[in-house]
KEDREN-161850 format. One line per 5 residues: number of its first residue (from 1); their letters; for each residue x, y, z of C-alpha. Coordinates in nm, 2 decimals, m for minus. Each point is the difference from the previous one (the first is absolute). Example, Ala and Ser with C-alpha at 12.3 -4.5 7.8 and 13.67 -1.06 7.14 Angstrom:
1> as> 1.23 m0.45 0.78 | 0.14 0.34 m0.07
This chain:
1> xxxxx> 3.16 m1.68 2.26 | m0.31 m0.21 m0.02 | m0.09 m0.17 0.34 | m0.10 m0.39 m0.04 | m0.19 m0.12 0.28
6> xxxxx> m0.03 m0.43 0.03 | m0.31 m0.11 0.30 | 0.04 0.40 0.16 | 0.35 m0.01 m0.01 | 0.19 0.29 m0.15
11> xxxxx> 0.25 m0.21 m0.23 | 0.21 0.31 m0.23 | 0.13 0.33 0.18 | 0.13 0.27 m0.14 | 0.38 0.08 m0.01
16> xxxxx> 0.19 m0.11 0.27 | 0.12 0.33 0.07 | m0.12 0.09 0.39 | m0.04 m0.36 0.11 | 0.30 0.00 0.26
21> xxxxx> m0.09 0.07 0.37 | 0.27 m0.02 0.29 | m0.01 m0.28 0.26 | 0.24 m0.06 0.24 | 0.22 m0.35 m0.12
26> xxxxx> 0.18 m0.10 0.36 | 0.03 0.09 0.35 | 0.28 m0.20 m0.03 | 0.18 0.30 m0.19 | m0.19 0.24 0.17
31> xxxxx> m0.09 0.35 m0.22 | 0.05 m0.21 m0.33 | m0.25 0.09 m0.22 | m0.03 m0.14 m0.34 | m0.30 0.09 m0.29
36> xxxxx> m0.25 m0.27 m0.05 | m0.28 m0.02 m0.27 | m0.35 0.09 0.18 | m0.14 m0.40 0.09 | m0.36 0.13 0.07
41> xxxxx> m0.18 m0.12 m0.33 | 0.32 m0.18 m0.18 | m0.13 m0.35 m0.15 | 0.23 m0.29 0.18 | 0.26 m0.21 m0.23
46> xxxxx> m0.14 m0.31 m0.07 | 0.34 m0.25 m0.02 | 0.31 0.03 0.21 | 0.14 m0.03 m0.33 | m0.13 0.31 m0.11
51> xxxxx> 0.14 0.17 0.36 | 0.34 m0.08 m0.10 | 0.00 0.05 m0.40 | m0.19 0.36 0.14 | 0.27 0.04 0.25
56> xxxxx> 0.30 m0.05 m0.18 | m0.01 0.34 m0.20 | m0.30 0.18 0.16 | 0.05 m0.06 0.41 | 0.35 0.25 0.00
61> xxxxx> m0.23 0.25 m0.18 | m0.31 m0.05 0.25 | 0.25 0.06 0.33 | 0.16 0.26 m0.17 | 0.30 m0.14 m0.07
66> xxxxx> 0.08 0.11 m0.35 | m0.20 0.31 m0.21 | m0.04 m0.18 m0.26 | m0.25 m0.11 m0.25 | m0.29 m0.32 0.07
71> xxxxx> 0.05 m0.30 m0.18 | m0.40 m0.17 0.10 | m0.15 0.29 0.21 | m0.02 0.07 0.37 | m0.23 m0.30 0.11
76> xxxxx> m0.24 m0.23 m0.24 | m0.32 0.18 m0.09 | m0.24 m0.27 m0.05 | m0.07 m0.29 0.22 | 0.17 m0.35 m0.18
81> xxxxx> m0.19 m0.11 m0.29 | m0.02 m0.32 m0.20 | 0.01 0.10 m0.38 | m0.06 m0.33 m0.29 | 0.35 m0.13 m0.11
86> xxxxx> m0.05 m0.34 m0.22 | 0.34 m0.08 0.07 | m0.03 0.04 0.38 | m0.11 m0.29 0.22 | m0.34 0.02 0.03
91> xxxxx> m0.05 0.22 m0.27 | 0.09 0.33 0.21 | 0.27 0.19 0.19 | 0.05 0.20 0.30 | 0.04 0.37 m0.09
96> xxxxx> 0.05 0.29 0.18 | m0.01 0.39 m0.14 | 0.23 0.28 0.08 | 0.01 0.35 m0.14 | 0.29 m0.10 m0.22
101> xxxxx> m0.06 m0.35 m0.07 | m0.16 m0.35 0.08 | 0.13 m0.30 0.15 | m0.08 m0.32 m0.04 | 0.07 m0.34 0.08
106> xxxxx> m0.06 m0.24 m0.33 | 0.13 m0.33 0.18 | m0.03 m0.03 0.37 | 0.24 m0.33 0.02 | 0.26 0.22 m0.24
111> xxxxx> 0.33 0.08 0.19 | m0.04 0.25 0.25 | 0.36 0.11 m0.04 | m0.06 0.09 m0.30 | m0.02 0.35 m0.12
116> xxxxx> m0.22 m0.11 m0.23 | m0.29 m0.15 0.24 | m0.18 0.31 0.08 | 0.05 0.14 m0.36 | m0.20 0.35 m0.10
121> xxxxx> m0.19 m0.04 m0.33 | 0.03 0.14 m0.36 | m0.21 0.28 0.10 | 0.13 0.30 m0.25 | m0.04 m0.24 m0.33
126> xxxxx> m0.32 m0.06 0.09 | m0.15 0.34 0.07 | 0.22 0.08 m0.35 | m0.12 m0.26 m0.16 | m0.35 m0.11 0.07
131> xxxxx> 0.11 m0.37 0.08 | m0.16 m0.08 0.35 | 0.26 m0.28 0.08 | m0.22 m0.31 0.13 | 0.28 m0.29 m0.02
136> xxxxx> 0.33 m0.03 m0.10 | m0.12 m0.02 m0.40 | m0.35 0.12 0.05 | m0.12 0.37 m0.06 | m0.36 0.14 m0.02
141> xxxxx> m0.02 0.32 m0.24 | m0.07 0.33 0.10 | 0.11 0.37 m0.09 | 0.27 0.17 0.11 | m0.04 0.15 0.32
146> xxxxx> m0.07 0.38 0.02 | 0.12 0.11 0.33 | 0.32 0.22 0.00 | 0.32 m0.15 0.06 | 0.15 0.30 0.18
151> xxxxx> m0.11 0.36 0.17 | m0.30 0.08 0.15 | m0.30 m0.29 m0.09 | m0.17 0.33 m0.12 | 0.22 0.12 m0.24
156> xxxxx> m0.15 0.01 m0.36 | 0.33 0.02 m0.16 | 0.19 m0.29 0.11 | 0.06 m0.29 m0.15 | m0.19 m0.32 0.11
161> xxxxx> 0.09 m0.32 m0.05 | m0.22 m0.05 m0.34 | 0.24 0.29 m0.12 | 0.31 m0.25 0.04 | m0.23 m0.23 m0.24
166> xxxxx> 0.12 0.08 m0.32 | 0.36 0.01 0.13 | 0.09 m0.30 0.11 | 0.14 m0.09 m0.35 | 0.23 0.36 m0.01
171> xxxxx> 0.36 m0.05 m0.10 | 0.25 0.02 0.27 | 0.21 0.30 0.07 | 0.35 m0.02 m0.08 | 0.20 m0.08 0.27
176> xxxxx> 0.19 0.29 0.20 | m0.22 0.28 m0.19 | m0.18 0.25 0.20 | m0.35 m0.06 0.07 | m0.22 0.28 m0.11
181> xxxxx> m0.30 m0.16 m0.17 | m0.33 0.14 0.11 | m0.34 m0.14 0.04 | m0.34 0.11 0.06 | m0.37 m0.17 0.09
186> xxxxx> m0.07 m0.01 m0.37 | 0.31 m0.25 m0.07 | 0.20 0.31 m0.20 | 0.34 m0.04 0.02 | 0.22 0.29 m0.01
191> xxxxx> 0.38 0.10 0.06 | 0.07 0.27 0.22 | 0.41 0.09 m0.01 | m0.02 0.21 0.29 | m0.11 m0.32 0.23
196> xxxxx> 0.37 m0.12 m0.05 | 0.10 0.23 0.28 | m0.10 m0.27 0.29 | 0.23 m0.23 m0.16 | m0.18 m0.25 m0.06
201> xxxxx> 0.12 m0.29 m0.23 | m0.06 m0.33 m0.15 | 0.17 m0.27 0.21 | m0.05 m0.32 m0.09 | m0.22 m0.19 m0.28
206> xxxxx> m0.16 m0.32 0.13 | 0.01 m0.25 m0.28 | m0.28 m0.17 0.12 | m0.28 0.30 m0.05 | 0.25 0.18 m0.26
211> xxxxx> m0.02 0.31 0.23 | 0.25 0.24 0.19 | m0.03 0.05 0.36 | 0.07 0.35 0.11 | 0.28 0.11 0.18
216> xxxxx> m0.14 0.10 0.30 | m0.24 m0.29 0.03 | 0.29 m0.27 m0.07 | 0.19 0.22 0.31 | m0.26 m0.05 0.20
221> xxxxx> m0.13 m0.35 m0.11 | 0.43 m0.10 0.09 | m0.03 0.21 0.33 | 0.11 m0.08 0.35 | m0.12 0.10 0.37
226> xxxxx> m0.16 m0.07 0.32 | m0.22 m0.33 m0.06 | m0.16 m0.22 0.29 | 0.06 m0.35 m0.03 | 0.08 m0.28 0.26
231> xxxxx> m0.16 0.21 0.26 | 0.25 0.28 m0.04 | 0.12 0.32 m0.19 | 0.26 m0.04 m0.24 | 0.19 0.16 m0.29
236> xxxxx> m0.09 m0.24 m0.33 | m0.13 0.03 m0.35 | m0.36 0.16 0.03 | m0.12 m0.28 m0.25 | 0.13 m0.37 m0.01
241> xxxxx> 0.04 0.07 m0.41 | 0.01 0.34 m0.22 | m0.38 m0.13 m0.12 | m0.16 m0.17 0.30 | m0.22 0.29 0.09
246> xxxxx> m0.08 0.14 m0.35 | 0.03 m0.28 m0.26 | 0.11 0.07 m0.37 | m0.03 0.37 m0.12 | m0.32 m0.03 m0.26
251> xxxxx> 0.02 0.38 m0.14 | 0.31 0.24 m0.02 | 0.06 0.35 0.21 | m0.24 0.26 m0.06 | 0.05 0.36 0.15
256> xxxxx> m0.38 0.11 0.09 | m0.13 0.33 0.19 | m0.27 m0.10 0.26 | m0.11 0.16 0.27 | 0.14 m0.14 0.36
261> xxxxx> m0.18 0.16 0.28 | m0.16 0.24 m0.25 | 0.30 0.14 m0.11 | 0.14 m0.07 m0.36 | 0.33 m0.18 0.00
266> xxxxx> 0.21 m0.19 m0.25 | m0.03 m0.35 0.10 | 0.18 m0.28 m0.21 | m0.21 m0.34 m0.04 | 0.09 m0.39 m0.09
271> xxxxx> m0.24 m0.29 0.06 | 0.16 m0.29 0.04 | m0.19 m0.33 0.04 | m0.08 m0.03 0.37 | 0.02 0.39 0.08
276> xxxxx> m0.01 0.31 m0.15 | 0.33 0.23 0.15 | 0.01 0.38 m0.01 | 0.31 0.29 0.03 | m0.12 0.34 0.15
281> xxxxx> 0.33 0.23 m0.02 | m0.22 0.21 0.25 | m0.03 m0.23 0.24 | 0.26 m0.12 0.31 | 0.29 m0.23 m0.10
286> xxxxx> m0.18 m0.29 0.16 | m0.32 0.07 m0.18 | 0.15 0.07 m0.35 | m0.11 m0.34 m0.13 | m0.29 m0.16 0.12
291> xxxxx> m0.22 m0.31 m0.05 | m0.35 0.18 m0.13 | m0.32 m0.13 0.20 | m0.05 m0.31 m0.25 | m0.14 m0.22 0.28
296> xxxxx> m0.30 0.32 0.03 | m0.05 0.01 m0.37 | m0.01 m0.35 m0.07 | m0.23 m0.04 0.27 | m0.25 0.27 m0.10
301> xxxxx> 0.04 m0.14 m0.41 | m0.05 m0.36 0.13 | m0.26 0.06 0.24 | m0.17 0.33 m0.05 | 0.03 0.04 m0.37
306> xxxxx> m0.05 m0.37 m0.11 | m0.24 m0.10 0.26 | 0.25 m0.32 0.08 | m0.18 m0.19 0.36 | 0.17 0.09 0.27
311> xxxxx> 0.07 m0.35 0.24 | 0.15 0.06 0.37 | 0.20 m0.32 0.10 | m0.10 0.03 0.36 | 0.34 m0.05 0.14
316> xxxxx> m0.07 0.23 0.36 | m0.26 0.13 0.16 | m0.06 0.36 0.06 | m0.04 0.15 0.36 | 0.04 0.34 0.15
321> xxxxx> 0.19 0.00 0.30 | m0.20 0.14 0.35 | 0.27 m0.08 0.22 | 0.34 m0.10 0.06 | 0.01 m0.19 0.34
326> xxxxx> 0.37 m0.02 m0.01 | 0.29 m0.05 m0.20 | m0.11 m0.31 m0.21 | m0.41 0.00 0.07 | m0.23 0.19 m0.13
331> xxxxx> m0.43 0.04 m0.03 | m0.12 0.04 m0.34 | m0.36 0.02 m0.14 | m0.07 m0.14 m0.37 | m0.27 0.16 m0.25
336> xxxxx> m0.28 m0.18 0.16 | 0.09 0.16 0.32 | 0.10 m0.34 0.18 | 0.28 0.06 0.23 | 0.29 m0.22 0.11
341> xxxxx> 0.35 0.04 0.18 | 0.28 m0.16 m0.19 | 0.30 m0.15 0.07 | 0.32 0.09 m0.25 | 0.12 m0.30 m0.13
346> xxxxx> 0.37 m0.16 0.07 | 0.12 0.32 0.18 | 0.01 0.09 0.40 | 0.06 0.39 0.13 | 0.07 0.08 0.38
351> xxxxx> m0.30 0.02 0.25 | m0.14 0.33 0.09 | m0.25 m0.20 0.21 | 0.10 m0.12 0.45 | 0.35 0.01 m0.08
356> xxxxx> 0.13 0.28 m0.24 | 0.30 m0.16 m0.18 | 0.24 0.21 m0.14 | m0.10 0.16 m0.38 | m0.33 m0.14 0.03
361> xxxxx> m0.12 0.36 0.07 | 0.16 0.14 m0.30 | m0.12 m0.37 m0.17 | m0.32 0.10 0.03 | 0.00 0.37 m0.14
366> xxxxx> 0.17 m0.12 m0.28 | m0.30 m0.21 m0.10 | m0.26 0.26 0.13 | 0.19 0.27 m0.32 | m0.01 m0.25 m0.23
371> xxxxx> m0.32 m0.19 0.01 | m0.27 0.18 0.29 | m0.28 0.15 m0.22 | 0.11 m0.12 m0.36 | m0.11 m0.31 m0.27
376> xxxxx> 0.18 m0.29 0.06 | 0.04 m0.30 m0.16 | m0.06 m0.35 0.21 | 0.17 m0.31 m0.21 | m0.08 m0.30 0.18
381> xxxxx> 0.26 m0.33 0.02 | m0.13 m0.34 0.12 | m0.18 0.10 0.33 | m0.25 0.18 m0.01 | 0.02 0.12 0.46
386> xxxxx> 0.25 m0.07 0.23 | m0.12 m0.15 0.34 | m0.12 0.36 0.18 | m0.27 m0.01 m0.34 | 0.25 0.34 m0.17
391> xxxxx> 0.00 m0.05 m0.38 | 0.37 m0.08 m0.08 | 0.05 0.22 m0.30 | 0.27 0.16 m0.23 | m0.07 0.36 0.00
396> xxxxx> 0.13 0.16 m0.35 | m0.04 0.38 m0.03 | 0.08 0.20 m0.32 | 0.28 m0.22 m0.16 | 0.15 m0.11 0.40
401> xxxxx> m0.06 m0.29 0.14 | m0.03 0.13 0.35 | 0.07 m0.31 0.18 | 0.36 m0.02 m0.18 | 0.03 0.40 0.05
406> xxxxx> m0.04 m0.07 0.40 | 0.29 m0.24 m0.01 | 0.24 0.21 m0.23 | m0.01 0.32 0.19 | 0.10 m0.23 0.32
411> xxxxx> m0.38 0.05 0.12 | m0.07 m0.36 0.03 | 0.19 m0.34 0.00 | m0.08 m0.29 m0.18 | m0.24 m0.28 0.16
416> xxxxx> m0.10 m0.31 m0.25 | m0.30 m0.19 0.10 | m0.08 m0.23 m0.29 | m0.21 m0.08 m0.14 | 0.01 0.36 m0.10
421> xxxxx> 0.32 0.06 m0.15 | m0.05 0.14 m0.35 | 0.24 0.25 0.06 | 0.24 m0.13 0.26 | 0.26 0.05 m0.19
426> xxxxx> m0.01 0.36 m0.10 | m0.05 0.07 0.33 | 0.34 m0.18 0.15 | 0.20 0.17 m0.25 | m0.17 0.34 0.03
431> xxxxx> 0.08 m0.03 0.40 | 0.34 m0.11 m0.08 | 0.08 0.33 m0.20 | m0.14 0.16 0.32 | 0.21 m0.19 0.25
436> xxxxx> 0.32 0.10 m0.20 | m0.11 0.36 m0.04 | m0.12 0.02 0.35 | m0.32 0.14 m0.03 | m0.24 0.05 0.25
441> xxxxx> 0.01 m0.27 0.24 | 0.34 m0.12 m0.12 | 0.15 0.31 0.09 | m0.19 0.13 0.28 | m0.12 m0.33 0.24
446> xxxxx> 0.32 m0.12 0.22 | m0.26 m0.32 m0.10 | m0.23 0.03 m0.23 | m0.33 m0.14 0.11 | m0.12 m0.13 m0.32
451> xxxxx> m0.03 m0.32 m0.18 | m0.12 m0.25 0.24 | m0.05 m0.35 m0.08 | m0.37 m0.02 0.12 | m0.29 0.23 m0.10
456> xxxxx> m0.04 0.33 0.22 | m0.33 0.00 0.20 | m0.21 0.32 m0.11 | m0.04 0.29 0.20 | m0.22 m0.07 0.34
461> xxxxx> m0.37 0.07 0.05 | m0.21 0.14 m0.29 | 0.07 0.08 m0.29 | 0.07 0.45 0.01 | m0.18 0.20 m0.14
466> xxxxx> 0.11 0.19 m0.34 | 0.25 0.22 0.01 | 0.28 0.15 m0.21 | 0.28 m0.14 0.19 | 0.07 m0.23 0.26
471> xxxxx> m0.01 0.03 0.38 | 0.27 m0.13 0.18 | 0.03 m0.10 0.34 | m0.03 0.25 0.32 | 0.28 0.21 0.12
476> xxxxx> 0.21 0.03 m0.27 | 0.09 0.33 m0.12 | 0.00 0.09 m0.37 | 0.35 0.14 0.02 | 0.11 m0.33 m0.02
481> xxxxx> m0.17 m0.17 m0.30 | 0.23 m0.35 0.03 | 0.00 m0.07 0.34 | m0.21 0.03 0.35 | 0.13 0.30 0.18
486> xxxxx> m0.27 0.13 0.27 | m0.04 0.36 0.02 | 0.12 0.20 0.28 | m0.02 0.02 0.30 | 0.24 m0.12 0.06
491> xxxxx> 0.26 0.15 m0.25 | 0.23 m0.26 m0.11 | 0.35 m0.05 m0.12 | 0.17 m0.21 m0.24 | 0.11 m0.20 0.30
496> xxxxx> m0.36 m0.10 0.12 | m0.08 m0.14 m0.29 | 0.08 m0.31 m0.20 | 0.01 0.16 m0.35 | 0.26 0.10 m0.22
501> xxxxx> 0.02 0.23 m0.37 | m0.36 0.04 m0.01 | m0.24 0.26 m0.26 | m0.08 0.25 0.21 | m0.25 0.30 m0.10
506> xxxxx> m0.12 0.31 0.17 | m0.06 0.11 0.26 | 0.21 m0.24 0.14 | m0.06 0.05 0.36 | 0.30 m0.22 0.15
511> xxxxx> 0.21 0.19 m0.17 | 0.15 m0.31 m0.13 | 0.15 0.20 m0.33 | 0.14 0.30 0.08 | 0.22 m0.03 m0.29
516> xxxxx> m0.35 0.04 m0.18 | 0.11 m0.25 m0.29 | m0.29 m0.20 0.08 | 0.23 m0.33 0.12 | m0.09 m0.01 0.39
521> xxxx> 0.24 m0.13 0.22 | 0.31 m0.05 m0.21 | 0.25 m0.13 0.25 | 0.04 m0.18 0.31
């Protein structure tokens, strides 16, 4: 796989295969440990409406979830672009490129509930076709793209998407027959009996194209399971309609042997118009169809191949992050190696600073896995400091917006200080999905000392110098990540201190958990 690189910025990776690295998600549920994509070099989403279109399908396949198949592509892998549209306002739209699609938002004042405001475009008909889609009627001409719609991107046998070409206009299989047409680079089509043992058949012709969907893709195009939506997992249809994700099928079912990982295998292909889908037999059940890397090709075709500008839209700033000073702070330094502490927007965590407040330890670690050391993202709203000179910021990492993450996982309450309130209201209805699941502070605080009506001071004295994770305040021992437990001597009981079902970790020198379930004091 070519690697694209826009100002020094590596744009196209490779597979996604290896990407995953283990952090841990919540003191709150202790040893929990859920599989998150690797953040370090991930481009940020550029639209909360392309979080939650990402979410829906891909965010139970990120945490691990459900093994099955990505619909756009663990996290965005070019910064948001503006691309010409003639029937966009302004002549252009937002976009945004994954490994297995684009997004993009055509009408900004369109209806947000729609499914249809953050749509993904007609990517596969115009790698097959040549038609670099410029407006709603206007095209500009080029050749079919010659990049391989599935295996390795080194095979020299498989078929590319100029192969599909001279297809388009193939007569439709007959519905219910077997499917066990073949197909190589050269655009030969072949019949292969013995390919009728996967049982694979013609499902259903679409009237519209005049071609027949293939059994297994109309299975899994009509398919249910784990989505994310309304800031919580639930069992639904995996797309709002059988064609949302994939459009109109544009060729028929071809049976072609590519190499996957090197290794020949019988792979069956159908472009439809937004996405190309494949069927490995070989693979597991939840990988048996998958979207092919269309976002990748089209990008390389539109970009590499054709030479097409490339226009960032500018919507964030990039940083790396030197420090995390506690739970919703953090020092970053931009390009030009200015440096600045910034303030998360709209959310408040516990102090770790004079008084330690209970989570705000385990507050502050949280942000220190997730952000200390990586790219972030820093969207501004209306103010540009808050009254201690900190840059108030939204802080987007990968496809998260961290700022709503902090509030979900019960890290962080809400606090609204307009005129900076952009996204308010994700954040109340994120917190209330954590106040009825009882995470974090919901569940651990007897009160949970978060979202206060006036803005928090910052932390006292300088500002600290870098380090990977916060410092909290004296005398606490680690054992006790959510509240302020002194260290002995003395050794304590459950009866000399005010605290009740807290995390507790080894060593745990009270002894507060001999149960060793990591819950200290329980009763009484």
């Amino acid at each position: 796989m070519s690697v694209t690189t826009i100002r020094g910025r590596q744009l196209v990776r490779a597979s996604s295969t290896g990407r995953w690295v283990q952090l841990l998600l919540s003191l709150a549920v202790l040893s929990a440990v859920v599989a998150w994509p690797s953040l370090a070099t991930a481009a940020p989403t550029g639209h909360d409406a392309f979080l939650d279109t990402w979410a829906r399908s891909d965010l139970p396949v990120a945490e691990g979830r459900v093994d099955r198949t990505w619909m756009w592509g663990p996290e965005p892998f070019t910064v948001p672009l503006r691309e010409p549209y003639v029937d966009a306002p302004g002549g252009t739209r937002l976009v945004q490129y994954f490994d297995k699609s684009r997004m993009e938002i055509t009408d900004p004042a369109a209806d947000r509930a729609s499914p249809w405001y953050v749509t993904n475009g007609l990517l596969a008909k115009e790698l097959v076709t040549g038609q670099l889609q410029l407006g709603d009627q206007t095209f500009q001409m080029h050749p079919p793209a010659v990049v391989n719609v599935a295996g390795d991107p080194d095979d020299p046998a498989a078929p590319t998407y100029a192969t599909f070409a001279a297809l388009l206009a193939a007569p439709p299989l007959p519905a219910g027959s077997a499917v066990t047409q073949t197909l190589d680079r050269a655009g030969q089509v072949g019949n292969d009996p013995a390919l009728a043992r996967y049982g694979v058949t013609a499902a259903l012709l679409v009237s519209e194209t005049g071609h027949t969907v293939a059994s297994v893709f109309w299975s899994f195009m009509n398919s249910r399971g784990t989505v994310y939506t309304g800031w919580r997992f639930r069992e639904d249809a995996l797309f709002p309609n059988p064609f949302y994700a994939t459009g109109f099928p544009i060729t028929e079912p071809y049976w072609t042997r590519v190499r996957v990982g090197g290794t020949p295998r019988d792979v069956l292909v159908q472009c439809f118009e937004r996405r190309c889908l494949t069927y490995t037999p070989d693979n597991p059940p939840g990988w048996q169809v998958e979207a092919g890397n269309v976002g990748q090709h089209y990008y390389r075709w539109r970009y590499e191949q054709l030479g097409q500008p490339v226009q960032e839209a500018g919507v964030y700033q990039l940083a790396t992050v030197t420090n995390v000073v506690d739970g919703d702070t953090i020092d970053v330094r931009f390009a030009d190696g200015r440096t600045a502490r910034v303030r998360l927007i709209g959310v408040d965590t516990p102090e770790v600073y004079g008084e330690v407040e209970c989570f705000g330890v385990a507050a502050s670690q949280f942000t220190a896995e997730w952000l200390a050391g990586k790219e972030v993202a820093l969207q501004r709203d209306v103010s540009e400091t808050d009254r201690y000179g900190r840059l108030l910021r939204y802080v987007w990492i990968g496809p998260y917006l961290f700022n709503e993450v902090l509030v979900r996982r019960g890290y962080a309450g809400v606090a609204t200080y307009p005129p900076d309130v952009t996204y308010a209201g994700r954040f109340v209805e994120a917190e209330r999905a954590a106040r009825e699941e009882r995470a974090g502070v919901w569940g651990i605080c007897p009160v949970p000392p978060v979202g206060r009506d006036t803005e928090p001071a910052p932390p006292p004295g300088p500002a600290p110098s870098p380090s990977p994770t916060p410092t909290p305040a004296p005398n606490c021992d680690p054992s006790y990540p959510t509240v302020c437990i002194p260290p002995p001597p003395p050794d304590l009981d459950c009866a000399d201190i005010p605290y009740r079902r807290f995390p507790v970790l080894p060593p745990d020198p009270h002894r507060f958990d001999p149960d060793r379930d990591g819950i200290g004091c329980e009763s009484g």
